[in-house]
KOLRO-532851 format. One record per residue (C-alpha): residue in one letter; y, z, x. Coordinates in steps of 0.02 Angstrom, whole numbers, padded with zeros to 5 digits, always signed. Last residue first. Example, Ala and Ser with C-alpha at 12.3 -4.5 7.8 and 13.67 -1.06 7.14 Angstrom:
# KOLRO-532851
S-00053+00357+00684
A-00225+00390+00615
//
This chain:
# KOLRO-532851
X+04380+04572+06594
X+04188+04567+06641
X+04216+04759+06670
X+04237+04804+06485
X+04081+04705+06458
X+03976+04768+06595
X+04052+04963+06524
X+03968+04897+06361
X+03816+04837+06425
X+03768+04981+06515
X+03812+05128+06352
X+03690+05012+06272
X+03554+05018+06416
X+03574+05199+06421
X+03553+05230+06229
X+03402+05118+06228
X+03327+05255+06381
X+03375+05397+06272
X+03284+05338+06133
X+03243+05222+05989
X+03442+05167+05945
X+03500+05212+05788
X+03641+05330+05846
X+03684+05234+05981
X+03683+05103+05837
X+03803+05181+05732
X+03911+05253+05855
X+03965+05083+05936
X+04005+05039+05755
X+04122+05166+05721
X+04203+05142+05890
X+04213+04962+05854
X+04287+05001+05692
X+04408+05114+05751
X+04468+04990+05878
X+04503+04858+05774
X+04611+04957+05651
X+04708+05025+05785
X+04718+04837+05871
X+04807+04793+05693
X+04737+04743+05526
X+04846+04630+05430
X+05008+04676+05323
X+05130+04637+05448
X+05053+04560+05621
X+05079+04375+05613
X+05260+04414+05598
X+05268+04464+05777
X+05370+04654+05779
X+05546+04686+05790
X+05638+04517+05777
X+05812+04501+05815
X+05912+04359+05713
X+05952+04162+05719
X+06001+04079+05557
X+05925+04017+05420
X+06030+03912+05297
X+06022+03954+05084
X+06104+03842+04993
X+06160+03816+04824
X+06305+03953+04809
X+06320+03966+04990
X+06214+04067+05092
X+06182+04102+05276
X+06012+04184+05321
X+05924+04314+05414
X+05774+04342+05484
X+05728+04539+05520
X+05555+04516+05481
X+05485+04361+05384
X+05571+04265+05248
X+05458+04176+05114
X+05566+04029+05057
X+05579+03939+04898
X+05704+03806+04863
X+05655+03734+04693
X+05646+03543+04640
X+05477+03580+04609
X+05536+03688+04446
X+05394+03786+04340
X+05263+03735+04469
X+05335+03773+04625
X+05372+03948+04554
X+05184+03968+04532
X+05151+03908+04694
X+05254+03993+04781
X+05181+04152+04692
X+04982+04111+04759
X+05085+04076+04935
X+05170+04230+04927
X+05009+04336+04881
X+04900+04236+05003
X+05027+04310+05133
X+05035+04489+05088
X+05183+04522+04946
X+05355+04633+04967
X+05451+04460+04973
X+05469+04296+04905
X+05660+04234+04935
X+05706+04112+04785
X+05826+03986+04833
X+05989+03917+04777
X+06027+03851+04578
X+05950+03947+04492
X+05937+03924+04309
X+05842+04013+04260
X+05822+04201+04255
X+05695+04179+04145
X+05582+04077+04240
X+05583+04205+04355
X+05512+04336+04248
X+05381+04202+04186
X+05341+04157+04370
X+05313+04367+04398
X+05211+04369+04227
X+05095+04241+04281
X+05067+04295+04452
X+05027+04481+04413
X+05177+04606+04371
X+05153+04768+04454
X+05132+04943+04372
X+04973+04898+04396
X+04856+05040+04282
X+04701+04938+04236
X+04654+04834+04386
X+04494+04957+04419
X+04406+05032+04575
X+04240+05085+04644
X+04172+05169+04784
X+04011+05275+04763
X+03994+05403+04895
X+03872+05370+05040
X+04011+05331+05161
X+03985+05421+05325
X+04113+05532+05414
X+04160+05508+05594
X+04314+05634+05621
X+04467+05628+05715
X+04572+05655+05527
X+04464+05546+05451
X+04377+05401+05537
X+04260+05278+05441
X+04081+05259+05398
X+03979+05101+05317
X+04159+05033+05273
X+04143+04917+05108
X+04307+04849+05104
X+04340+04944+04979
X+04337+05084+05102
X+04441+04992+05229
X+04584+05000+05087
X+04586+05128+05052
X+04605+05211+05234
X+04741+05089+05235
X+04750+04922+05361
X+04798+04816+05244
X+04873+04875+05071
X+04771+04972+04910
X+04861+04908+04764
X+04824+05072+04621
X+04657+05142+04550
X+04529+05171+04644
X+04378+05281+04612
X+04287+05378+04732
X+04123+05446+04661
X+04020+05589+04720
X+03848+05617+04684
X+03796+05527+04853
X+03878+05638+04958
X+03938+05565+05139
X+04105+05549+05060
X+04137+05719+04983
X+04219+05848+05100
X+04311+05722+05214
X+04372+05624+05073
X+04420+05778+04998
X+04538+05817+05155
X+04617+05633+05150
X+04662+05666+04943
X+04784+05800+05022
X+04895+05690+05074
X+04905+05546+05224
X+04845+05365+05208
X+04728+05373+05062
X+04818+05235+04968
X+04854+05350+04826
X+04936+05456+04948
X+04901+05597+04841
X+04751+05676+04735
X+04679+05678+04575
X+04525+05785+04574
X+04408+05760+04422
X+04252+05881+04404
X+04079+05856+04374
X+03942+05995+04454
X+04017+06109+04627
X+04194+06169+04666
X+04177+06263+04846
X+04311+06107+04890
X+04447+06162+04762
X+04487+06330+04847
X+04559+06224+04965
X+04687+06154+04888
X+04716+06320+04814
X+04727+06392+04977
X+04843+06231+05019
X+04943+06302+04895
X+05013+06216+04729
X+04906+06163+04622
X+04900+06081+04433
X+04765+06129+04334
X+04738+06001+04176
X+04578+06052+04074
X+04709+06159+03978
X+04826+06028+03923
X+05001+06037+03959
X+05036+05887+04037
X+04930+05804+03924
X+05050+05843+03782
X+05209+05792+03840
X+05143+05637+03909
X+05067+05598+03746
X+05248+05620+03669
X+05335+05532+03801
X+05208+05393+03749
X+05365+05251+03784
X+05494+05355+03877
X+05680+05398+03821
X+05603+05590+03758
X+05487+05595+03902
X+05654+05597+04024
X+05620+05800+04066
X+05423+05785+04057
X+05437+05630+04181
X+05551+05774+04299
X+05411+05904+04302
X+05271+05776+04331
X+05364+05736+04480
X+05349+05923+04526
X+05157+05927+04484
X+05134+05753+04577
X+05224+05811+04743
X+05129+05967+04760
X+04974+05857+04727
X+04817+05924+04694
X+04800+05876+04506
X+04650+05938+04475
X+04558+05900+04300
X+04425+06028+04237
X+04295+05938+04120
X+04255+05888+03950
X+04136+05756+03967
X+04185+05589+03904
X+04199+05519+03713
X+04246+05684+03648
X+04412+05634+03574
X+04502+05764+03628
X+04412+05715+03822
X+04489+05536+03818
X+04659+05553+03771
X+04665+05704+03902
X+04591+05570+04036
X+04723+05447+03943
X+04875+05553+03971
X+04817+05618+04140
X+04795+05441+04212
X+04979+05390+04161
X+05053+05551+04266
X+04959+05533+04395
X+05004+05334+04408
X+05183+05380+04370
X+05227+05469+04537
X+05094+05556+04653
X+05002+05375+04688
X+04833+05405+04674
X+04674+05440+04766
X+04538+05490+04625
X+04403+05600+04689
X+04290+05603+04553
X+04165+05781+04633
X+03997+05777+04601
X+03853+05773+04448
X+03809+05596+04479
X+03815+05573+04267
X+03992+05629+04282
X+04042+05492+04379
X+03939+05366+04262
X+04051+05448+04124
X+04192+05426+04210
X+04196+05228+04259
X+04139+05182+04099
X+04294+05285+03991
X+04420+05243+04111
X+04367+05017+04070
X+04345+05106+03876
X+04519+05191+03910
X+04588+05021+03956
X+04510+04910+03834
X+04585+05026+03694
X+04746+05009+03742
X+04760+04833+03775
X+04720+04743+03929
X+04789+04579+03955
X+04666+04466+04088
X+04750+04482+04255
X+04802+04320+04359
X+04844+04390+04542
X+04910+04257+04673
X+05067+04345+04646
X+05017+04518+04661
X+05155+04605+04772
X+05254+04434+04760
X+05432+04540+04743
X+05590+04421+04706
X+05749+04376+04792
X+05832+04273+04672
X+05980+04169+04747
X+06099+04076+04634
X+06099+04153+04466
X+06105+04095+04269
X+06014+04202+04192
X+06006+04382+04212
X+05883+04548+04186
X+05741+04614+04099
X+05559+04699+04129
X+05465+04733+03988
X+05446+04889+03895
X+05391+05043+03974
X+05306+05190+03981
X+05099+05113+03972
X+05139+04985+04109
X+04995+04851+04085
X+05121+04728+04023
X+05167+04741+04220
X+05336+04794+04298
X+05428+04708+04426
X+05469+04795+04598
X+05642+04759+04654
X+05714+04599+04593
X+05853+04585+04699
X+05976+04462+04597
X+06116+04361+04689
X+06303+04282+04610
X+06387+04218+04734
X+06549+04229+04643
X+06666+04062+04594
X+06756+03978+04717
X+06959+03989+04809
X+06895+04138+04922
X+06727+04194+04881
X+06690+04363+04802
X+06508+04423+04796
X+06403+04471+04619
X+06252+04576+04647
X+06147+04590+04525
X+06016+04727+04554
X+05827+04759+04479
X+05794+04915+04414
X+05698+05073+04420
X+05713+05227+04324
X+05543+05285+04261
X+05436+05155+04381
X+05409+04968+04340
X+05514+04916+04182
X+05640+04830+04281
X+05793+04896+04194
X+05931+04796+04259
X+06066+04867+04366
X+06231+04791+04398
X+06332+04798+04549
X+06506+04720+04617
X+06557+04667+04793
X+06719+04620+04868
X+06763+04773+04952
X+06596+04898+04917
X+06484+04966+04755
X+06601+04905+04619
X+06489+04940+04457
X+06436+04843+04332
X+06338+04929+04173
X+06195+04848+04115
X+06097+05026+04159
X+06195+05168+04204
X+06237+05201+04377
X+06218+05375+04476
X+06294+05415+04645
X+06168+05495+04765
X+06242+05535+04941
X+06219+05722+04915
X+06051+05668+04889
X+06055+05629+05100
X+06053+05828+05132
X+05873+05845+05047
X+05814+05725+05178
X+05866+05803+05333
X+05815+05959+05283
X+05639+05898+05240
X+05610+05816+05411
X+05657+05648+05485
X+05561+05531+05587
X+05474+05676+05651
X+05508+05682+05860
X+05360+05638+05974
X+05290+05761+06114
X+05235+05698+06283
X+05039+05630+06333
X+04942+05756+06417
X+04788+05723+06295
X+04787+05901+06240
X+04972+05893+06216
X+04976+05730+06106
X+04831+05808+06006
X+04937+05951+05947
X+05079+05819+05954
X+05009+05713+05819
X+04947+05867+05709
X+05155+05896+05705
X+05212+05739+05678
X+05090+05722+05529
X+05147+05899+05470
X+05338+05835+05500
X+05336+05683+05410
X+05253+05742+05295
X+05356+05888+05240
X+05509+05752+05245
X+05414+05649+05137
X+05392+05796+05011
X+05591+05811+05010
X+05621+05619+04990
X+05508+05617+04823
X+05566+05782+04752
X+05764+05741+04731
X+05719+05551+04740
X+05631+05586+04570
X+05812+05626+04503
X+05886+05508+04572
X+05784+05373+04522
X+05806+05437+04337
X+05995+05438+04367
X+06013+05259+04403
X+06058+05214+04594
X+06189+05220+04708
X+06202+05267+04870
X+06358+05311+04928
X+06410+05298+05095
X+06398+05404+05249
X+06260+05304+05360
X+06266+05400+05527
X+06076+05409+05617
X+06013+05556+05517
X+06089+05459+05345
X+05979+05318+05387
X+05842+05424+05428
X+05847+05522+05258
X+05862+05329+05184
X+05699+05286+05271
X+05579+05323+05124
X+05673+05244+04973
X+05589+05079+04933
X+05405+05093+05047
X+05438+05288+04942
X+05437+05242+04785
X+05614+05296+04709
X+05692+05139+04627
X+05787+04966+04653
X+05921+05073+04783
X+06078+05013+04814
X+06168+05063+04987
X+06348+05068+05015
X+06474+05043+05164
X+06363+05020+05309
X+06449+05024+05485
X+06377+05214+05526
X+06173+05123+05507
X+06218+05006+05647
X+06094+04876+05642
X+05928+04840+05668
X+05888+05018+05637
X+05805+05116+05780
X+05598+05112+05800
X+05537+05275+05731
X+05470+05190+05567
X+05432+05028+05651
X+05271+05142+05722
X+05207+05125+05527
X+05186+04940+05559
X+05086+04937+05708
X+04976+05102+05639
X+04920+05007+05487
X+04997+05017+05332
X+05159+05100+05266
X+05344+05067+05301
X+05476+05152+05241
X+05594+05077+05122
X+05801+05079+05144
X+05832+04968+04968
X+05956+04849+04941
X+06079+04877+05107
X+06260+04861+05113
X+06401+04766+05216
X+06576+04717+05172
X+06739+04620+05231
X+06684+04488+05314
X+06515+04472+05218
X+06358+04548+05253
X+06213+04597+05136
X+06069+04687+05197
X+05897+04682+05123
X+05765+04838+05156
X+05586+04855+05077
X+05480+04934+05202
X+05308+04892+05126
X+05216+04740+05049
X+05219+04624+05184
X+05258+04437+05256
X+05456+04534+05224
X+05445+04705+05151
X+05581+04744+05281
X+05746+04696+05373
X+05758+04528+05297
X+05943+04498+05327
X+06055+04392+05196
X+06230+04321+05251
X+06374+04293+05176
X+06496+04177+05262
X+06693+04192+05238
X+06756+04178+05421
X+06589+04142+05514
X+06503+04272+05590
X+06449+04295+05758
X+06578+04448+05784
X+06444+04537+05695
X+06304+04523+05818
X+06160+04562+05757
X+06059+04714+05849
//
């Protein structure tokens, strides 16, 4: 834990705490002498290494923060404030009124996870003879930190601790997100004047307009999530004939269109043009699932703010559709897998890491009429992502199951900026006259944004932070300083030992199970206990 007698009388300091050489776990803290908050309390997603940093303890004293500010309500933004409340934070945290209200059923349904996953784990903890694990949080937990909620209106500032003032910019990435100004007082000079950019949205964002925000600031922390990304502009009508393609060779295969997506937005988009789509006749006319507890009461609150939403009308009307069957259950759920001939199932995490969609993977993988189609960033170390991979067979739920389904997936929906827009973004906010932080982006993501930013201003200073460092700024410079370190850098967002070990097992089964006969079998099961035993 930092040290805060270390400080220097009147530094401000910047910590790293998350989404830092990765894409999930956003969390920046700001420290002066008289103040410290957090931007964003994110939880992290990925492979099993970085997931465990979930149940690791804060790297710093959650009951010594004064205020939190929160860009918007995905979950690698918001998912660890229900723990940060568990372990003492009593501030406010503040936040538009949009956010808060999908925080209401977003932080809930990660609480249920929390505990089912926890749960399963120590079923198979106690059959092993290894000890139980505690939930990160669980649902209580969670609905008790809203009570912590304070809204902000857009453009408006807002003191948000002793010395510190907030503004939120619309960010044009998720129904209420923003990116945050933050404006420090210095004794005898001008505010440090910082901007978090959150997640930026993409032209390809059907609800919003673009992104805005400042000019004229001296540190720009700013998301890379597809920086070395250079999209072609889709319009409308590219889009649903891109949708269009990709379900009418579904239905063709006569199975299930499993589509993993994210619960919040991405659902929500998809129904409006699969509804668009069907009226008009130009796919088949078919039932659409949404199993997604979480989707049909998010879908609940984007019908509630349609009327301040670009296509609030289409939203509106998809959303009450007849092809569209929301459920509920897990009998319904389940009821869903006796389903035979075309049908759409929509289906949380929408990176295939826990959810219902992990139970129709199960049922429809090793099916050669069924088709898997992606639709949203799928990070390192996923379920997802190993199928697009191109994963022969993977692991569900303790399972082998083989992949005959057709996997595809599409760049049509990003509600991320690619590596054009991002450097345009930024070159808005110009001047700057410190450094721009790139976070919340893979390595080639950073360095494909770096580059970008290089380009509009090589005298900028551009830094890509990794976990927990932390640095002292003035209003031109930025000066790293020392700071704990959870986990080796080298090991957010890449495949972990987990990862590794999975395949290999996966592999080893593959060719026992092609091997000619019980005598090959032997002679493989020999040279891999020779192996283990040469080290």
């Amino acid at each position: 834990m930092t040290d805060p007698d270390s400080q220097r009388e009147g530094e401000i300091r910047l910590y790293f705490h998350g989404a830092a050489g990765a894409v999930t776990g956003s969390c920046f803290a700001l420290r002066t002498g008289e103040a410290h908050l957090l931007v964003d309390c994110g939880l992290f997603q990925g492979s099993k290494s970085e997931k465990e940093l979930n149940y690791r303890s804060f790297p710093f004293d959650p009951a010594a923060l004064d205020a939190v500010l929160l860009t918007h309500a995905h979950i690698d933004h918001s998912g660890l404030l229900p723990k940060l409340t568990k372990d003492g934070f009593r501030g406010p945290i503040f936040a538009t009124s949009a956010t808060i209200d999908l925080c209401s059923v977003m932080l809930a349904d990660s609480g249920h996870v929390q505990e089912a996953e926890v749960e399963q784990l120590n079923r198979r903890n106690a059959r092993r003879g290894l000890p139980p694990v505690q939930a990160i949080y669980d649902a209580e937990q969670a609905q008790a930190t809203l009570t912590q909620f304070r809204a902000v209106p857009l453009g408006a500032p807002v003191s948000v601790a002793r010395g510190m003032r907030a503004r939120f910019w619309d960010a044009g990435h998720l129904l209420g997100s923003a990116s945050i100004e933050v404006e420090i007082d210095r004794a005898g000079e001008a505010p440090l004047r910082l901007l978090f950019s959150g997640d930026i949205g993409s032209s390809l964002a059907p609800f919003h307009g673009a992104p805005t925000g400042p000019r004229g600031i001296d540190h720009l922390i700013c998301e890379s999530t597809y920086g070395d990304v250079d999209r072609q502009e889709v319009t409308l009508d590219q889009r649903l004939n891109v949708l269009q393609g990709e379900v009418a060779a579904a239905a063709r295969a006569s199975g299930a269109m499993l589509i993993p997506s994210f619960a919040v937005e991405r659902t929500q988009e998809l129904l409006v043009d699969l509804v668009r789509l069907m009226k008009a006749g130009a796919i088949p006319s078919a039932p659409i699932f949404v199993d997604s507890p979480l989707a049909t009461r998010a879908s609940a609150v984007f019908e509630n703010h349609a009327g301040a939403m670009a296509g609030g009308d289409a939203l509106r009307e998809a959303l009450r559709d007849s092809r569209v069957r929301f459920t509920e259950s897990v009998e319904q759920s389940k009821a869903i897998a006796r389903i035979r001939g075309f049908h759409i199932v929509i289906a949380a995490s929408g990176m295939c890491d826990a959810g219902r969609i992990r139970h129709h993977l199960k049922e429809w993988l090793w099916r050669d009429s069924a088709t898997v189609l992606f639709v949203g960033f799928q990070a390192q170390g996923t379920l997802g992502r190993i199928l697009l991979d191109g994963a022969r067979r993977v692991r569900i739920m303790g399972e082998d199951v083989r992949v005959k389904a057709r996997i595809r997936s599409v760049d049509i929906y990003s509600g991320h900026a690619d590596g054009p827009q991002l450097a345009a973004w930024i070159a808005e906010r110009r001047p700057i006259s410190g450094s721009v932080f790139l976070t919340h982006g893979e390595t080639h993501a950073i360095e494909g944004l770096r580059q970008r930013v290089k380009a509009l201003d090589d005298d900028l200073d551009v830094v890509a932070p990794t976990l927990d460092s932390a640095f002292a700024l003035t209003g031109t410079t930025s000066r790293q300083i020392g700071g704990p370190v959870r986990s080796a850098a080298e090991s957010a967002g890449r495949l972990d030992w987990h990862n590794e070990l999975s395949s290999l097992i996966l592999d080893i089964d593959e060719e026992m199970s092609q091997a000619a006969d019980e005598r090959a079998r032997k002679q493989i099961v020999r040279r891999l206990r020779k192996a283990l035993e040469s080290e």
